[in-house]
C-alpha positions in Angstrom: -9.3 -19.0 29.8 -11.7 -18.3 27.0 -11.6 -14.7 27.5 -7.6 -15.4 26.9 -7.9 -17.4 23.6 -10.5 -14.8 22.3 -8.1 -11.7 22.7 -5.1 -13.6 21.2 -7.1 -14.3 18.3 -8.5 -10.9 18.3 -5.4 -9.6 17.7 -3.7 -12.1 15.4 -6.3 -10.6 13.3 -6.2 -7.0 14.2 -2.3 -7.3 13.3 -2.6 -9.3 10.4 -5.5 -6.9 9.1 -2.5 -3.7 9.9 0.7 -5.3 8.2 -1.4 -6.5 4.7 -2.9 -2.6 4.8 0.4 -1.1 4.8 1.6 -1.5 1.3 -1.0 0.8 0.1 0.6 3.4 -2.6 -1.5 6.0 -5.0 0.7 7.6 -7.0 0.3 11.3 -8.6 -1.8 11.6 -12.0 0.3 14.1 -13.3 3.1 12.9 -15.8 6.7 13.6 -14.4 10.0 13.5 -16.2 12.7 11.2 -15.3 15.3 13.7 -13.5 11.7 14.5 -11.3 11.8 11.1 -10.6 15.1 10.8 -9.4 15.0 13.9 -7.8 12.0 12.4 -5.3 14.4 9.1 -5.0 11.1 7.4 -3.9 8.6 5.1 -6.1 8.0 5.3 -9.5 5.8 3.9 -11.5 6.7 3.7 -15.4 4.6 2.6 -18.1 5.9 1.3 -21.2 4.7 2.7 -24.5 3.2 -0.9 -25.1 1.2 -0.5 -21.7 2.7 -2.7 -19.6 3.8 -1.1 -16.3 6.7 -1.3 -14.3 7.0 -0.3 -10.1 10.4 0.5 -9.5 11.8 1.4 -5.9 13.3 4.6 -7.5 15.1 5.7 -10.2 19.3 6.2 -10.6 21.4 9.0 -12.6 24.4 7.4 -13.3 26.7 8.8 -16.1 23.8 10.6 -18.1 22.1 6.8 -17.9 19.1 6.5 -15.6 19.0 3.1 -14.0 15.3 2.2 -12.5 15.5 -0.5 -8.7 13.2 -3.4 -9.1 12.9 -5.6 -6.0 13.1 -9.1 -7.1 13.2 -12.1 -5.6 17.1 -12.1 -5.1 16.9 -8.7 -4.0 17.1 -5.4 -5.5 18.5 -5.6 -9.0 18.6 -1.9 -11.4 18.4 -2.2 -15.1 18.8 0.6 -17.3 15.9 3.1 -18.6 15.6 4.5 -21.7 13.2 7.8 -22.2 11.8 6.8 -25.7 10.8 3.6 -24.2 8.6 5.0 -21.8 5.1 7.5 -22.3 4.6 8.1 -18.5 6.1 8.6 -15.0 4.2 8.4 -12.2 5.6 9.8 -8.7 4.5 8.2 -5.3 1.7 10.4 -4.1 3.0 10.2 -0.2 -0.1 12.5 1.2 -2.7 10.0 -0.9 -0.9 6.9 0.0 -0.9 7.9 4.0 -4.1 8.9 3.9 -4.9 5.7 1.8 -3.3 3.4 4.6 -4.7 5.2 7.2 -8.0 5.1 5.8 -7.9 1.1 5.2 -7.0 0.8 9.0 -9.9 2.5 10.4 -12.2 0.9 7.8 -11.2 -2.5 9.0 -11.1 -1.5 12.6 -14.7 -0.2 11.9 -15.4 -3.3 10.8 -14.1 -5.7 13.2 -15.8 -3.8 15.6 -19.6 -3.2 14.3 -19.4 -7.3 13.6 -18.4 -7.7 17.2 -21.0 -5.5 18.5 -23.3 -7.4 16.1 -22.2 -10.9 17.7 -22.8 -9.3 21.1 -25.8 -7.5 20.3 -27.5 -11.3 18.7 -26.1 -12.9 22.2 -28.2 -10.5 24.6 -31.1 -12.1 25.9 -33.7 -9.0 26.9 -36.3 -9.5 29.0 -39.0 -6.5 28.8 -41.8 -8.3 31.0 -42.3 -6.8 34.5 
């Protein structure tokens, strides 16, 4: 029964450790232009000529007007974009970002498993008289 409650918590933590990993993104450090960005129709991130930076879901042409998707809390909500407002856009780097999240899994993996083997290893009782 211990055995049981061990592996459930094993991997409660093993999942947990996998879904918080997953939201990795690295976006490209080359500046894009805005019809770029909605050409990708993936994540953007903008940043404002006062610094500030905004992660949009992607970016809208609509009627010469380009609209950027924010998830909020009510959802997804677009609000307009204006090029002289903005000194960079950043494309989602999708290579760097799976590579990224893939890299953060077996890291933790790693992890989890050199502290187990360290539990075990502190556990063993070795005998070496004969």
């Amino acid at each position: 029964m211990k055995t049981n409650h061990f592996k459930s918590k094993f991997t409660s933590l093993l999942l947990a450790i996998l879904f918080l990993l997953q939201s990795c993104v690295a976006y490209k450090s080359t500046t894009s232009t805005f019809d770029e960005a909605v050409a990708t129709n993936g994540k953007v991130l903008v940043i404002k000529n006062d610094g500030t930076k905004l992660k949009l879901k992607k970016i809208e042409k609509i009627d010469g007007v380009y609209y950027g998707v924010v998830k909020t809390k009510k959802g997804l909500e677009t609000i307009p974009l204006t090029e002289s407002d903005y000194k960079r856009i950043s494309i989602k780097d999708k290579t760097a970002s799976t590579l990224g999240n893939i890299g953060y899994v077996i890291g933790g993996l790693a992890i989890i498993v050199l502290t187990i083997g360290a539990i075990s290893v502190q556990n063993m009782e070795i005998d070496l008289s004969y």
